[in-house]
N, C-alpha and C positions, 0 to 999 in steps of 0.2 A: 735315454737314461730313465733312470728309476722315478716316482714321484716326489715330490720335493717333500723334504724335514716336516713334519707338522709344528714343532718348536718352533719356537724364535717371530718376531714381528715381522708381516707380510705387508702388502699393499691389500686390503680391501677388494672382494670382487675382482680379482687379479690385477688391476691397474691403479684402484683410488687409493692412494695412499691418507694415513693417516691426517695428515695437516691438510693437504687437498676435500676429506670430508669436514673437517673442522668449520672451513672458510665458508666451502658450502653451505651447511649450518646457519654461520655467521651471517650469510649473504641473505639465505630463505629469512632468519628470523627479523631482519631487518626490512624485509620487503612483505613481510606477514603484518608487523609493527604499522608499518605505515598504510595499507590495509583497513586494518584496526583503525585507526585513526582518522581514517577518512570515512568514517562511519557504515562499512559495507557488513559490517557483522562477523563474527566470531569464525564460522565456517567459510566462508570465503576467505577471510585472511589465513586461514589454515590450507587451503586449499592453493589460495598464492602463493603461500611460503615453502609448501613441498615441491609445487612446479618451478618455482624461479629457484631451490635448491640444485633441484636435480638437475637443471639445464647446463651449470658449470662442469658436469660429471658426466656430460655424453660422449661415449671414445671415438675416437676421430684417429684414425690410424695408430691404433694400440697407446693412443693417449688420450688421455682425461681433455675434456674443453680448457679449464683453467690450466692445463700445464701449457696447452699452445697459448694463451692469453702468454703466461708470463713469460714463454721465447716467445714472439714477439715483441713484448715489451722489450727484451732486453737485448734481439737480434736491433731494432730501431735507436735504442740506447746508446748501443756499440760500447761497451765499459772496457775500461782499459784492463790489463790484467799482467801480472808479472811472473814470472819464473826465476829460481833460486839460483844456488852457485857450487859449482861441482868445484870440492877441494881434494888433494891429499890428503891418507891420513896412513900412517905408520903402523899397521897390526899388532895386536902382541907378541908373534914370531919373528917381527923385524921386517915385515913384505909391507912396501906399498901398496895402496888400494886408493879407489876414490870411490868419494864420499859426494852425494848429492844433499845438500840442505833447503829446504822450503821450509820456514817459522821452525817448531818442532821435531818436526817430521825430518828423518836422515836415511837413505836410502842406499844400498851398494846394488850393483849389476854384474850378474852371472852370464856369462857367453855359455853355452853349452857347441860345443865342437861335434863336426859332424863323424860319426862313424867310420872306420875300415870294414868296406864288406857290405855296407847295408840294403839290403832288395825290398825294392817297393811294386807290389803285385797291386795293380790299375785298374778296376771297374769299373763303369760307366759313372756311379755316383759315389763308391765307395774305395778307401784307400787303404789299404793292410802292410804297411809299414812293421819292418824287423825290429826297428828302432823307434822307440815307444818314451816319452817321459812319465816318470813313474808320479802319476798325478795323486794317488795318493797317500805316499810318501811326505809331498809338499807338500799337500793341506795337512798333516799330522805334524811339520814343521811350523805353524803358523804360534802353535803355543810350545816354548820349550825351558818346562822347568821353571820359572819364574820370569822368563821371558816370554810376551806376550807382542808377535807382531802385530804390525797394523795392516799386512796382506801381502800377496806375494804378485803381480803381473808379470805373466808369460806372453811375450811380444814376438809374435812369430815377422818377420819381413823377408820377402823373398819373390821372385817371378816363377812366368812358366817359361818366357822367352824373350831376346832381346833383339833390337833393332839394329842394323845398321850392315847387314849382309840379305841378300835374297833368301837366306835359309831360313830366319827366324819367322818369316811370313808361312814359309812352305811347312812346316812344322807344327806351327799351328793350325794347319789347315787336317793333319797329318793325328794330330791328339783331337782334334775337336770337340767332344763334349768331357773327355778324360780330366778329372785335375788332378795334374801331373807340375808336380811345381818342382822343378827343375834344382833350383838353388834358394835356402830357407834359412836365414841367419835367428836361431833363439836365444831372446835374452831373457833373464829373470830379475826383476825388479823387487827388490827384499826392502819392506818399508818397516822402520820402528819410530815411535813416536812416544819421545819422553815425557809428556805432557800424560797422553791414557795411560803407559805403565812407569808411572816412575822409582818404583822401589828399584825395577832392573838394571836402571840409570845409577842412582844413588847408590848403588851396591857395588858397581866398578867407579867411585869417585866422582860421581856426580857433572852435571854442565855438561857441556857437548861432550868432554871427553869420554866423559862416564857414558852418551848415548851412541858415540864413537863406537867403544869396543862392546856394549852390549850387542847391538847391531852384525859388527863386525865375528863377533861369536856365534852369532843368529844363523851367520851367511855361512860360517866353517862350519857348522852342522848339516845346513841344505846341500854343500860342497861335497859331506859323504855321502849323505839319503842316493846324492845323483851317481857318485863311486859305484856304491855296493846295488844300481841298477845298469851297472853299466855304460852309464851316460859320463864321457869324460866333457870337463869344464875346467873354465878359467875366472878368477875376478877380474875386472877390467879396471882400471888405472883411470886417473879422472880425464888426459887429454883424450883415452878410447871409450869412455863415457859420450863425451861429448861426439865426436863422431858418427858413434853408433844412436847418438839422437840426428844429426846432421843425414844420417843415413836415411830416415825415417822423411826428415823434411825436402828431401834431392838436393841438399846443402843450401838451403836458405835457413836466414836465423828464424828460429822457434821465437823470438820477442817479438819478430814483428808480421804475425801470420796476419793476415786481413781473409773477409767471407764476405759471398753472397748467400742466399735465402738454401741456394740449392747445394753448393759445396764450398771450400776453402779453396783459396788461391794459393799457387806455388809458382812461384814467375809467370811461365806463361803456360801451365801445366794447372789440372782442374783437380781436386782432390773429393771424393764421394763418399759415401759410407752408410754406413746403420748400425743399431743395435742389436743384437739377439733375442729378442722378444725368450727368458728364461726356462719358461715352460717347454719350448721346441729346441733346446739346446740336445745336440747331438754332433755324432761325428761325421755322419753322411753331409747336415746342412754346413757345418765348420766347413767340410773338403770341398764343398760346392762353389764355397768363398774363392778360391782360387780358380776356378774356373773361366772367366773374364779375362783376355788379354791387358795388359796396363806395366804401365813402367816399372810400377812395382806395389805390391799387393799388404798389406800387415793386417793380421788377425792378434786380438788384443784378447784373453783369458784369464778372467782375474778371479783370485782365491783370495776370501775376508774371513777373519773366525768366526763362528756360528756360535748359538746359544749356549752349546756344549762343548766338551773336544772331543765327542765323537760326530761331529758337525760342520759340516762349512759352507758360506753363503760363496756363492759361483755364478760368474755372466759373464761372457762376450759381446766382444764388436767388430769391424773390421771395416778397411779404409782402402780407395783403391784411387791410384795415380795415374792419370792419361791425361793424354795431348789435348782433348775437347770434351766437354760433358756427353757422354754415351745415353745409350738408350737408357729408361729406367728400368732398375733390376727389378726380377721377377722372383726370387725368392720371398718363398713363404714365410712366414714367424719373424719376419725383420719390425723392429720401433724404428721409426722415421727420423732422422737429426737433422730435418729438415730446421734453419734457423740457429741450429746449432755446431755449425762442422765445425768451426775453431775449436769447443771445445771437442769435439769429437776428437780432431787431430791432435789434439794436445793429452790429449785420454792414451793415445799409442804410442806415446813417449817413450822408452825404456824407460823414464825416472819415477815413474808413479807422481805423478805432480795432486795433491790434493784435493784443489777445487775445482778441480772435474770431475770427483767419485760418483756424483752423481749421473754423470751422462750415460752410464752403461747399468742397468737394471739388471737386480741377483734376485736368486731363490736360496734356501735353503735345503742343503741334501746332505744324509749320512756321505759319510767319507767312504767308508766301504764299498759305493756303490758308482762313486766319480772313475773310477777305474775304470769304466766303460767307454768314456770317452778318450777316444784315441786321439791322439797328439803328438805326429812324427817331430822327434828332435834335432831334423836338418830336410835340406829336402832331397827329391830321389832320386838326383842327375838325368840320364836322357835314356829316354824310350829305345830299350834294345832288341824285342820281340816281346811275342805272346807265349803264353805255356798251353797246358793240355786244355784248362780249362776256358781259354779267349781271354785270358786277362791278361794286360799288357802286361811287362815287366821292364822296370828302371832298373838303374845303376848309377849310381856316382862314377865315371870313366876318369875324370880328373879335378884336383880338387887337395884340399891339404891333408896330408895325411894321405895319400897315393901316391906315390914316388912312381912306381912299374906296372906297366901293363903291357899281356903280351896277345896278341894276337895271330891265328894261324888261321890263313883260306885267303880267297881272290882278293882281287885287287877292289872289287866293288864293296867286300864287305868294310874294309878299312876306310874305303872313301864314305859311306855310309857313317860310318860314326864317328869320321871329322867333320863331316856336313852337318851331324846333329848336334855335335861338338858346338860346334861354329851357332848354329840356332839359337843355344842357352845360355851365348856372350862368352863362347873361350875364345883363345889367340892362340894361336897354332904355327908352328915351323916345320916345315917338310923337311928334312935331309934324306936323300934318294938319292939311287943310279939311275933309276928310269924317271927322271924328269917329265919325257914328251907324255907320261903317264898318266900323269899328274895336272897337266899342262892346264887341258881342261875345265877341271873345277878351280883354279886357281883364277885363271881368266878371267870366267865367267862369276864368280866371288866379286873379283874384281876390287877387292877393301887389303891394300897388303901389309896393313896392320892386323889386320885376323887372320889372314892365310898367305903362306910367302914359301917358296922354295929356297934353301940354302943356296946360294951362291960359291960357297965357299965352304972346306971343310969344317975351318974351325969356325963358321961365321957363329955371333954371341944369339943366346934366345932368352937376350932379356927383354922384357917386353912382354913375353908369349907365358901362357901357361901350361901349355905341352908343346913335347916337342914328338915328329914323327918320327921314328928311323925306322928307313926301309930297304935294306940292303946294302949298306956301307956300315961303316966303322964309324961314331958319334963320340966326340969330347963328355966330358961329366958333363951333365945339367949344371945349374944353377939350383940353389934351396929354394922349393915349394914349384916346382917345375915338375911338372910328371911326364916322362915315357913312356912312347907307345911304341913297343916293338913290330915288328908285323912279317911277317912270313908267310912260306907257301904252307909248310907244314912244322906242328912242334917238334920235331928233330933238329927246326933251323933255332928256336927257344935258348938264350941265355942260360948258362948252368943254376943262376940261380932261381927262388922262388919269387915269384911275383905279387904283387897285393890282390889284384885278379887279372884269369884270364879268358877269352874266348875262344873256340875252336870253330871252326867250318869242315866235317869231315869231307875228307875228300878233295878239299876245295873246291866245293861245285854245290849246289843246291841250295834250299830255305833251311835246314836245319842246322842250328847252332848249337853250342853248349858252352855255358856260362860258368865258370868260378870262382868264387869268389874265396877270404880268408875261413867263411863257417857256411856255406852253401853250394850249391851245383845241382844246374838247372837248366833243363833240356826247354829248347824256344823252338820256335818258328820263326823267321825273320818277316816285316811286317814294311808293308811302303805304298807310295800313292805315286802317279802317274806325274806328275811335277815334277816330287824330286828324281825320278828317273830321266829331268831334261838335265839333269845334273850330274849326277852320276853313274848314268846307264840302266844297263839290266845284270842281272846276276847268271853267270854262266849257264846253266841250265834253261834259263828262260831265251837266250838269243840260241843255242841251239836247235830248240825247236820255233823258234820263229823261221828257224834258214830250211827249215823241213817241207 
């Protein structure tokens, strides 16, 4: 990104913040004083007083001494800390909504839904997503008209791969340095706070209600900005508020997080993180965040108004979920929350909870120029090949908003993208006539809650979030259930259109072709040696083995 705003109040020397030099100050002149006092003379006590200043202000992983002084103090402290109460509240249109309240401060949550169609082209460090939130849209939403939000946090949570089948390991082995984040739920955290603007309060009737529907109007505005870029969304209701924070903590309560020095506790699951050190925010280090296997990953992007409104103060964070503290990360430009991960993890809330604002450090940057950072608004489903250029290419295969997919080539290529299916946490139902086909990776899956062959015609596929059919006649799905058709050739294709499809010409070889509802796009088909103990080799390849 661009260099930050010259407006607006900074930290000092990039990291000393105002009150931080004050103290300092306070501290030298007090140790100059007593100096003085102990008869050593006028320049020595000067001399004390600028060395014992400056000793509180030495950075220590992109923090000041005294900021680690006072986490400390308050990591040993342990202070207790509460969290607000999500209610209903009734719109002006007559739709429910929920409402998060903390003191003041009243908050709504925007899900932004993932795309039909969306292609995410994969390079080593960088991720070029079709589907883009329009970041500066929402910072132009932070002041509207007489209403003045208190900020907007974009809470991305999502994985690259899930556990609990041999595929999810081989996969990962398969993406390895790519961040390729599979499944990305984004919420927008819309914060008003009738206390800093309260005429906007007072003007729709004042007290909560009056901060109710200001808010509430705040949110219907951001609801078109995301419209008219494309981006469809929902407001979430207060018991899918809570959830989608439940989501965040792997369903333990958010009241009673406990830490140690190094991360936050989650049962028996370790929670990590850091800040964005603001000066090195970009989009290359954001997609790098994903990079890391963990249960589940959340990048936190917060937008505050700026000095101006052609202004906005901007910083990230991110938090990452696994089974045992891992190695320490190696990303460049991170602030350490070492001391601090409760609130860290309380910072990626979808609710914007207030007394946290501090743990994530902003700069100031024209608006015009935040559009540089990219920020895909779902994630890019599963690695289907590379294109001309060696960049991988994802697709969403299934997923809401996918009802059909149709597929035409071998039998390896379909087995292929239920295996990767299966990697990034789908459930899957085979309905077949060749069974013994099938037999195989079913087996050797061996989980037949993820992977299961119909036994029966009309057997149900609930449970599953796709279903296969492969050469028989298939009952309707169930709602939010996607099918995968699969054939030898598109002549064998359903009359109608499909949300996407893939081809194998010939059915035989690595060259595919990919369609989707606004794209079409010639791959390579792409694999490692593993997953070939799974699902073989692709025709072309065993016949010249047999040569």
């Amino acid at each position: 990104m661009a260099e930050p705003a010259g407006a607006g109040p900074r930290p000092l020397l990039g990291r000393i913040s105002l009150r931080n030099l004050m103290i300092a100050q306070f501290v030298g002149l007090i140790a100059g004083a007593i100096t003085l006092l102990a008869g050593l003379g006028v320049w020595p006590a000067v001399g004390v007083g600028v060395v014992v200043a400056l000793i509180p202000l030495i950075p220590v992983g992109r923090r000041v001494l005294l900021d680690w002084i006072g986490t400390g103090t308050g990591y040993l402290v342990q202070r207790e800390y509460e969290i607000g109460d999500t209610v209903d509240f009734r719109g002006p249109d007559g739709r429910s909504l929920g409402l998060y309240w903390d003191g003041s401060r009243v908050v709504t949550v925007v899900e932004v839904l993932a795309p039909k169609g969306g292609l995410t082209r994969i390079a080593r460090t960088t991720v070029h997503a079709s589907h883009l939130l329009p970041l500066p849209e929402l910072a132009q939403c932070l002041s509207q008209h007489d209403i003045l939000l208190s900020g907007i946090d974009i809470i991305s949570h999502g994985h690259r791969s899930r556990a609990g089948t041999p595929a999810g390991t081989i996969y990962e082995s398969l993406l390895g340095p790519l961040p390729a984040t599979a499944h990305r739920t984004v919420w927008l955290a819309i914060s008003f706070d009738a206390v800093a603007c309260p005429g906007a309060a007072e003007r729709r009737g004042g007290g909560n209600d009056g901060a109710s529907r200001a808010v509430t109007i705040a949110t219907q505005r951001i609801m078109r900005a995301l419209e008219d870029a494309d981006c469809n969304a929902r407001i979430l209701t207060a018991p899918e508020i809570r959830k989608a924070v439940l989501q965040i903590t792997g369903g333990y309560d958010p009241r009673t997080l406990t830490q140690r020095w190094r991360y936050a506790e989650l049962g028996n699951s370790v929670n990590i993180g850091g800040a964005v050190d603001p000066k090195r925010l970009g989009s290359d280090l954001l997609a790098q965040l994903w990079v890391a296997p963990s249960r589940g990953t959340t990048v936190a992007v917060r937008l505050r108004p700026g000095s101006s409104r052609d202004s906005v103060n901007i910083g990230a964070a991110w938090r990452l979920t696994a089974r045992e503290l891992p190695e320490r990360t190696k990303h460049e430009g991170m602030v350490s929350m070492n001391g601090r991960h409760r609130d860290g993890l309380l910072a990626h809330l979808p609710i914007a909870i207030p007394d946290v604002d501090d743990t994530v450090p902003m700069s100031e940057y024209p608006i015009d120029v935040i559009g540089a950072l990219h920020l895909p608004s779902s994630g890019c489903g599963q690695l289907i090949g590379s294109d001309d250029e060696g960049n991988g290419v994802a697709v969403r295969i299934i997923g809401a908003g996918i009802s059909t997919v149709y597929l035409a080539g071998e039998l390896y290529l379909a087995q292929q993208l239920v295996f990767r299916a299966l990697a990034v946490g789908e459930r899957i139902l085979i309905r077949t006539d060749r069974g013994h086909a099938w037999e195989n990776l079913v087996t050797t899956i061996g989980n037949p809650e993820r992977l299961t062959i119909a036994v029966e015609t009309h057997q149900s596929d609930a449970g599953f979030t796709a279903t296969v059919v492969d050469g028989v006649l298939a009952p309707a799905p169930h709602a939010g259930v996607t099918t995968i058709y699969v054939t030898g050739d598109p002549m064998g294709w359903p009359a109608t259109k499909p949300d996407l499809s893939i081809q194998q010409p010939g059915a035989i070889g690595n060259h595919v072709v990919l369609r989707t509802g606004t794209a079409q796009v010639d791959l390579t088909l792409v694999s490692i040696p593993r997953e070939a103990t799974y699902i073989g080799q692709p025709r072309g390849r065993r016949a010249m083995a047999h040569q």
